[in-house]
C-alpha positions as CSV (number, residue, x, y, z in Angstrom):
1,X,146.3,188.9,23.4
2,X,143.6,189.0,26.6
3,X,144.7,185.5,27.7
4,X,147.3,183.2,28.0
5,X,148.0,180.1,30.0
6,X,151.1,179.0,32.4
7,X,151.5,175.6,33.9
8,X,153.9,174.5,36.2
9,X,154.8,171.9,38.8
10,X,155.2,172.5,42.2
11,X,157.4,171.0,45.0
12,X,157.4,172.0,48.5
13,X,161.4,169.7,48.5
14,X,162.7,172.7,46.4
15,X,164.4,174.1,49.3
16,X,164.8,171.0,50.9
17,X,166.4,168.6,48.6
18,X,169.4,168.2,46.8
19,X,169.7,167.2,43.2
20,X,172.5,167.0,41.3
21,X,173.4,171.1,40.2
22,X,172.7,170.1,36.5
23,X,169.1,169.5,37.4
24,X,168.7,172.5,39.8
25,X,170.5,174.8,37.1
26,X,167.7,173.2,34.4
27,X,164.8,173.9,37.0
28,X,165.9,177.4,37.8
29,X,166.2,178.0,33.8
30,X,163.0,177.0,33.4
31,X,161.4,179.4,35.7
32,X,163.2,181.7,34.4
33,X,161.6,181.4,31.0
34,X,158.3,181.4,33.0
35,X,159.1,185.0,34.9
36,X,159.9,186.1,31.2
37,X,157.0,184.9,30.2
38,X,154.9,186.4,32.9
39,X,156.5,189.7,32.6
40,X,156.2,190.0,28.8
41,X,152.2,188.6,29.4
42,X,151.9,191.5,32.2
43,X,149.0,190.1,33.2
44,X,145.9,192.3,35.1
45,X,144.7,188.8,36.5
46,X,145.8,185.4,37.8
47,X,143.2,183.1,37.7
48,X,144.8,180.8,40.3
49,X,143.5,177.1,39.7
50,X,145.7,175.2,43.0
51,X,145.2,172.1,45.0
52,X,145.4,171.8,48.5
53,X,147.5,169.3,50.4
54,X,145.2,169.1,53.6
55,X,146.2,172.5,54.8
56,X,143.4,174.4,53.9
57,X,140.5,171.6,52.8
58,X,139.5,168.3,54.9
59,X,136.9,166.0,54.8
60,X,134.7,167.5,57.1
61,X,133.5,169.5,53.6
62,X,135.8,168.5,50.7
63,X,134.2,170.1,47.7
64,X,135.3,169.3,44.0
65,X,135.9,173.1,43.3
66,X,135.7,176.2,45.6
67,X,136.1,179.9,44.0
68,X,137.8,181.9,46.8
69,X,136.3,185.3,47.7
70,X,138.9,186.3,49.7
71,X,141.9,184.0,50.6
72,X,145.2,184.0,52.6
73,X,148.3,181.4,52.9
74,X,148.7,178.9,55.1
75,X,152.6,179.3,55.6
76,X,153.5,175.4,55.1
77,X,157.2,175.1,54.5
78,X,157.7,178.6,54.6
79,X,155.2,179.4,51.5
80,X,153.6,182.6,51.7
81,X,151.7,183.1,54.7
82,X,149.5,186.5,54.0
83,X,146.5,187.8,52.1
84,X,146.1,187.7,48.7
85,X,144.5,190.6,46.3
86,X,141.1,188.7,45.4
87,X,138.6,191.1,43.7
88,X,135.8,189.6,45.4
89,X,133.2,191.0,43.3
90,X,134.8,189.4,40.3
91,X,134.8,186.4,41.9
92,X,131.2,186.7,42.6
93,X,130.2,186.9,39.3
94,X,132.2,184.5,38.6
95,X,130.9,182.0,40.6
96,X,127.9,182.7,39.2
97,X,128.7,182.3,35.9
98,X,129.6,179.1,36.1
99,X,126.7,178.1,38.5
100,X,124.5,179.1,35.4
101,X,126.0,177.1,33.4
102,X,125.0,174.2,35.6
103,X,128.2,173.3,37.1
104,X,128.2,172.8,40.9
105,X,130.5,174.9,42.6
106,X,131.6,176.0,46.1
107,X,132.7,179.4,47.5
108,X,134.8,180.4,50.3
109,X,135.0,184.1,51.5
110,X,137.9,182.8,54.1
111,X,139.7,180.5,51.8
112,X,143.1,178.8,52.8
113,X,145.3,178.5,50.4
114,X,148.9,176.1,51.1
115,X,152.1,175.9,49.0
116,X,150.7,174.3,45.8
117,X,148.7,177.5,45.2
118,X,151.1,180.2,46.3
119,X,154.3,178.6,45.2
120,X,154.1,179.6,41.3
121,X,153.2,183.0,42.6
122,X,156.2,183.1,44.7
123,X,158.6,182.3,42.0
124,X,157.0,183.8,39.4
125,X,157.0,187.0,41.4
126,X,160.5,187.3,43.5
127,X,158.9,186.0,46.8
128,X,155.6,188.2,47.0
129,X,152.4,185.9,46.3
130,X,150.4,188.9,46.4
131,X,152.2,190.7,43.9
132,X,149.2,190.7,41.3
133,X,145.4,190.2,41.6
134,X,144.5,186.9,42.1
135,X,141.4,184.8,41.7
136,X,142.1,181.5,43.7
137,X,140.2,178.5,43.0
138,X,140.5,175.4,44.9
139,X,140.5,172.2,42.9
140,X,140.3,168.9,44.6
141,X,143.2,166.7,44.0
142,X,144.2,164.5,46.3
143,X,140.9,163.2,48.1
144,X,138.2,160.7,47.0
145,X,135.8,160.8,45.7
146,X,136.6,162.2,42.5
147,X,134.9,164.0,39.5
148,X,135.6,162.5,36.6
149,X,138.4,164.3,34.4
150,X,135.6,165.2,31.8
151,X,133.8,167.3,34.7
152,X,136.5,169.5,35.5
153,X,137.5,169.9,31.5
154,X,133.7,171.5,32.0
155,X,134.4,173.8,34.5
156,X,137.7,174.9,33.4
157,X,135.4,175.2,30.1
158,X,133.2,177.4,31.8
159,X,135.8,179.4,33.8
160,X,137.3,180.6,30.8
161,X,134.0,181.3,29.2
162,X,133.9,183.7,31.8
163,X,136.9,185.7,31.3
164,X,136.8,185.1,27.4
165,X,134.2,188.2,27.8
166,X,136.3,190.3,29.8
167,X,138.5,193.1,28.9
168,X,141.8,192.3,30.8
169,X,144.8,190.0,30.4
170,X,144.7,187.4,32.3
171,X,146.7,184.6,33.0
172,X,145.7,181.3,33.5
173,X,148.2,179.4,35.8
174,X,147.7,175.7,36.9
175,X,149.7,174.0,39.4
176,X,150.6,170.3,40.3
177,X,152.2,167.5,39.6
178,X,152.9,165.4,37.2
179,X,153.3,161.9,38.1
180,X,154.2,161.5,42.0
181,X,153.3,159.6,45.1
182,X,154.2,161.4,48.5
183,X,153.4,160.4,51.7
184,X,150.3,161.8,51.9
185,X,147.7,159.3,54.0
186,X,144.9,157.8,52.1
187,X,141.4,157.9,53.8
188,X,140.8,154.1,53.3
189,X,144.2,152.8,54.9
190,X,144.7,155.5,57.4
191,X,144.7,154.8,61.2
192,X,142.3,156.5,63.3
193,X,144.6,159.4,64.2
194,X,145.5,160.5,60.3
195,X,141.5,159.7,59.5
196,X,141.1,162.5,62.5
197,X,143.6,165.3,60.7
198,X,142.3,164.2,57.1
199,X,138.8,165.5,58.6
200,X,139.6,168.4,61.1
201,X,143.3,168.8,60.8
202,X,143.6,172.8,60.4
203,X,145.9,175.0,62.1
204,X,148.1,172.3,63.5
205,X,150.8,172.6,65.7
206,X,154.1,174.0,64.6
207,X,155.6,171.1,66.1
208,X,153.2,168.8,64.2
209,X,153.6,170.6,61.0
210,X,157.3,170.6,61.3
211,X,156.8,166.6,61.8
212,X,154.9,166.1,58.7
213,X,157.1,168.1,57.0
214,X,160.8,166.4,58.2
215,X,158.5,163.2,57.3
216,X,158.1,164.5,53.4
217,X,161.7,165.7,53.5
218,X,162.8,162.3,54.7
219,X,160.8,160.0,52.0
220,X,162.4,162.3,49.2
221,X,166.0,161.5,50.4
222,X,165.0,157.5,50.8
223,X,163.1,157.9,47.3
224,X,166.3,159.5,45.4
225,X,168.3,156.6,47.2
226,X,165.4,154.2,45.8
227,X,164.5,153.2,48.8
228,X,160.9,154.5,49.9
229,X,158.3,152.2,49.4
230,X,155.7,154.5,47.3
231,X,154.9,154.6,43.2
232,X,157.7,155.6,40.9
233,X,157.9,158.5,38.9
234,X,156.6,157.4,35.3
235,X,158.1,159.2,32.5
236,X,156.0,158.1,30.0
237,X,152.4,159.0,31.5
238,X,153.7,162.4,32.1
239,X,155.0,162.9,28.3
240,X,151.9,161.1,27.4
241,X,149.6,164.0,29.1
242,X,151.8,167.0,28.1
243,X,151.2,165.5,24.3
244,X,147.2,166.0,25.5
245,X,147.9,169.6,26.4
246,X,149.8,170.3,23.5
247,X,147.5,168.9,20.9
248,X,144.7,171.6,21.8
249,X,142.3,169.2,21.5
250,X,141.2,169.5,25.3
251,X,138.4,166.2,25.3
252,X,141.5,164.4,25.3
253,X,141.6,165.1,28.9
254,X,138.5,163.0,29.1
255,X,140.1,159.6,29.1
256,X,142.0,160.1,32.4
257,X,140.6,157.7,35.4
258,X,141.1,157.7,38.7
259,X,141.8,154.5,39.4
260,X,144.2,154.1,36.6
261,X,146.1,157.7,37.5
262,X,146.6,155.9,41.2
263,X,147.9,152.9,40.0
264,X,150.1,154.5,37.0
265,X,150.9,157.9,37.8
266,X,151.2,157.9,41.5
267,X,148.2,159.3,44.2
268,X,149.5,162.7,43.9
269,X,149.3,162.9,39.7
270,X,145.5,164.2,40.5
271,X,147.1,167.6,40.8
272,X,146.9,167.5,37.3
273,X,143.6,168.5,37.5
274,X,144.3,172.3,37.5
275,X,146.4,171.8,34.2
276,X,143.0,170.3,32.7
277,X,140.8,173.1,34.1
278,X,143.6,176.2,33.1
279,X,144.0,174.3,29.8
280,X,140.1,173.9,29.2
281,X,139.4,177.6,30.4
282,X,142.3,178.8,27.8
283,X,140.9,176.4,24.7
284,X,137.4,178.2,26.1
285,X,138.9,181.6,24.6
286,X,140.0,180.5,20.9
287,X,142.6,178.0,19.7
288,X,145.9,178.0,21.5
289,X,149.9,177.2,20.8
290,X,152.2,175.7,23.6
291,X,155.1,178.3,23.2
292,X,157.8,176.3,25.8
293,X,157.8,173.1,27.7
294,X,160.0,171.5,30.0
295,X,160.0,168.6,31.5
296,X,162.1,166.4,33.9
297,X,161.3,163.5,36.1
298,X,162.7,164.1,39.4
299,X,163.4,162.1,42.4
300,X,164.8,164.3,44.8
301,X,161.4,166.2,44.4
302,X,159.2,163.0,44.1
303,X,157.8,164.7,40.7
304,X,157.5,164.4,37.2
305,X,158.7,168.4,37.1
306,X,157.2,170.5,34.5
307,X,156.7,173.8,32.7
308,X,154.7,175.0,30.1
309,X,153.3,178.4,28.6
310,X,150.7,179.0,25.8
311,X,149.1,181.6,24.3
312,X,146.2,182.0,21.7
313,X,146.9,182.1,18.3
């Protein structure tokens, strides 16, 4: 076995909310079963396909995909806040790889990655982010304009082309979502001083970040008491989407919209995207079998919470 896939939700609230112990206990257990997992896989390489939450990408260039050269965390809410272990030549070739196959791509060699990328690493691997190789690649999923679904089914297609030729174990990990609408500022109803940090808001202020962060803490609380005024969870889109990933039959991904995943799912339910591109890039390498899944939908997290692992038959 030379590939296999985990795909997990993330939540920056997991330190900073408070859900009843029977749903914290079920969490934990389920990463858990993904550090087994991951241990038993012992992979040589994560290919890393993460979203960014405006810590690391703005509008003033907001590609649909970036392949990180080299990269380093951000530190938001504590997340890891170092270098990661990119072989950059791999990631050259891999960027061309997929450029010859006529996808459009982007390339960093000074990436910025923020909790939605490092987070699995961190609990996958007791704290340390950079405790394995790690090939990051930055896929845009929470600012318009969007690719449609069937594009980045492509270049997760083409990704795992890629590593279908290569002599390693690797591991492909996607991280987001599910369903979930945070309080992240949307481009077209923003005043002019979130339009400004949506374009050019890196490095901010620790007392800025720590704002934006109490703000996020604070929505969660009013959310779990049903009182914040953003999308609920929805239950059924998410089981609806995990039944896509199961099936193996990745085309299925290709009926997704934007415009209905905002009105359904929640703003935040594009982080799906990297489940679509790590699940494409594993289906790229041979038929596949979901070996665990768990799934809760969350309030105290704002998330449709979810884990899954598969590996090639």
């Amino acid at each position: 076995m030379t590939q296999a896939l985990l795909c997990m939700s993330h939540s920056p609230l997991l330190e900073h909310a408070d859900p009843p112990a029977e749903v914290v206990d079920a969490v934990q257990a389920s990463f858990e079963q993904a550090r087994t997992f991951v241990r038993d896989f012992d992979p040589e390489l994560v290919v890393n396909f993460g979203p960014d939450h405006y810590n690391g990408f703005f509008y003033d260039l907001m590609p649909p995909f970036c392949v990180g050269y080299r990269a380093h965390g951000t530190g938001d809410y504590d997340s890891f806040a170092g270098d990661l272990d990119v072989p950059e030549q791999l990631a050259e070739e891999l960027a061309q790889f997929v450029i010859d196959r006529e996808i459009d791509l982007a390339i960093s060699r000074r990436m910025e990655v923020d909790h939605g990328a490092v987070q699995p690493m961190e609990i996958l691997h007791d704290g340390n982010a950079a405790a394995r190789p790690v090939l990051p690649i930055f896929v845009n999923s929470v600012a318009r304009p969007f690719v449609p679904v069937s594009r980045v089914r492509k270049f997760g297609q083409a990704v795992g082309e890629f590593f279908a030729g290569q002599d390693k174990r690797v591991l492909f990990l996607g991280s987001g979502g599910l369903s979930h609408d945070p309080p992240v500022p949307q481009f077209a109803t923003a005043n002019d001083a979130q339009r400004e940090f949506l374009t050019a808001g890196r490095h901010p202020s620790a007392e800025f970040r720590a704002q934006r962060q109490a703000n996020t803490i604070e929505t969660a609380r009013k959310f779990a008491a049903g009182e914040a005024d953003i999308i609920d969870l929805n239950p059924d889109w998410d089981r609806a989407f995990l039944k896509v990933c199961s099936s193996g039959k990745v085309e299925g991904f290709d009926a997704y919209t934007a415009d209905d995943m905002d009105a359904t799912a929640g703003h935040s339910s594009h982080e799906v995207r990297t489940w679509v591109a790590a699940y494409s890039a594993l289906s790229a390498c041979g038929e596949y079998d979901v070996t665990y899944e768990f799934y809760r939908p969350i309030r105290e997290y704002i998330a449709g919470f979810a884990v899954t692992t598969a590996v090639l038959r």
